[in-house]
C-alpha positions as MATLAB code, in Angstrom:
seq = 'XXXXXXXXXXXXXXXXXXXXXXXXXXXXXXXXXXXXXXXXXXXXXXXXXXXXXXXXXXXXXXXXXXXXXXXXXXXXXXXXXXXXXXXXXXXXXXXXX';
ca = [
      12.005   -9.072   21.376;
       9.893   -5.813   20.461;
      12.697   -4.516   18.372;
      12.775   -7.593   16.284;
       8.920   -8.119   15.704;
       9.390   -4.008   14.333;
      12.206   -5.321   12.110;
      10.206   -7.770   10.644;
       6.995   -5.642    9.975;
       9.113   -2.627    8.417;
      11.351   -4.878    6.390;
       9.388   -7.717    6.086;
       7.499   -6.679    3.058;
       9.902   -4.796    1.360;
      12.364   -7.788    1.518;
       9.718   -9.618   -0.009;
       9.347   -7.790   -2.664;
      13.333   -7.531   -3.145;
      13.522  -11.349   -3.215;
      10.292  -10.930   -5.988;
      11.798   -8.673   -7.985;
      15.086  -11.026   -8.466;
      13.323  -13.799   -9.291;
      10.582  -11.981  -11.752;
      12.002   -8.440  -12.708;
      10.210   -9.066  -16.393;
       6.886   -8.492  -13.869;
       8.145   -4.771  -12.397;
       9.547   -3.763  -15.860;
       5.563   -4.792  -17.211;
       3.370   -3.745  -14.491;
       5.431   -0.309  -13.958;
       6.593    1.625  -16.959;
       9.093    3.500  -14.914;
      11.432    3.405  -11.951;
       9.708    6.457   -9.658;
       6.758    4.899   -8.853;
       8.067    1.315   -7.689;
      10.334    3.170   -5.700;
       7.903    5.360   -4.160;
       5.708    2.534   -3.237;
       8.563    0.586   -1.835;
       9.721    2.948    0.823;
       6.121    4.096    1.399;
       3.330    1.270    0.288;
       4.862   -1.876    0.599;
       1.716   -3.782    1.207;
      -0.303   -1.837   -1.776;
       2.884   -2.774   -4.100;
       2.757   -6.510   -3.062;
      -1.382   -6.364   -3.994;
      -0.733   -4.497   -7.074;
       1.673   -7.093   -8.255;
      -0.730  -10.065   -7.436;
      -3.824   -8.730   -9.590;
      -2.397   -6.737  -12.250;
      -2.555   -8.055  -15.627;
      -1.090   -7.260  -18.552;
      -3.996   -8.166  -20.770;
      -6.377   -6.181  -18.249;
      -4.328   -4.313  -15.479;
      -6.552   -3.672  -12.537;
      -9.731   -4.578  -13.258;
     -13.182   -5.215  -11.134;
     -12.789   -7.092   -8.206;
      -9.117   -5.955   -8.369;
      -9.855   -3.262   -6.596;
     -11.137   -4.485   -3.773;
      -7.604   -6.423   -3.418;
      -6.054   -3.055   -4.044;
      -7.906   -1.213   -1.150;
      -7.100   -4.020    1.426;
      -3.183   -3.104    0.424;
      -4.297    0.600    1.252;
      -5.683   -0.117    4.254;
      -2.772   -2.191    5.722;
      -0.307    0.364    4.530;
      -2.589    3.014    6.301;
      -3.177    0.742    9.164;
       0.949   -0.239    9.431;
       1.547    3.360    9.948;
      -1.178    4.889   12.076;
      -0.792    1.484   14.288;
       2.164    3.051   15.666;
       0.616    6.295   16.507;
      -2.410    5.013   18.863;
       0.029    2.378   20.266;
       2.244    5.171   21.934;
      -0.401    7.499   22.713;
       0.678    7.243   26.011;
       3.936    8.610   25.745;
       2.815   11.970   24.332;
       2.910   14.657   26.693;
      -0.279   15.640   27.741;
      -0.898   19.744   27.377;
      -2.695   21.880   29.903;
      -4.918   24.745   28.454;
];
């Protein structure tokens, strides 16, 4: 059951924004001028990418509040990853100096 609930948080949002990006690629092509980035946030800032996409504007971009939206897609990206970390703490080997 573990192994699925992992599935789902490592592919969850990048399936979401698969399934986004066929229904709306005109949105990628506008908010990202080029093919590096989106791909680099994919594998590595799913969340962030998923935030981006909700506030950005093409009249504006990120703007004001924006960026508060844009820091809580940091900050589960940051907290997706280091989650993982203290979670197994207890596995690490513990040194003797």
């Amino acid at each position: 059951m573990c192994c699925i609930l992992t599935s789902f948080a490592v592919f969850g949002p990048r399936l979401a924004l698969f399934v986004w990006w066929l229904f709306s690629p005109a949105l990628f092509s506008a908010a990202f001028k080029g093919w590096f980035l989106p791909i680099v946030m994919l594998l590595f800032a799913p969340f962030t990418m998923i935030m981006y996409l909700i506030v950005w504007s093409p009249t504006t971009g990120i703007y004001g509040w924006d960026w508060l939206w844009l820091g809580i897609g940091i900050a589960l990206d940051v907290s997706s990853y280091a989650g993982g970390g203290y979670t197994n703490r207890h596995r690490l080997q513990k040194t003797q100096v």
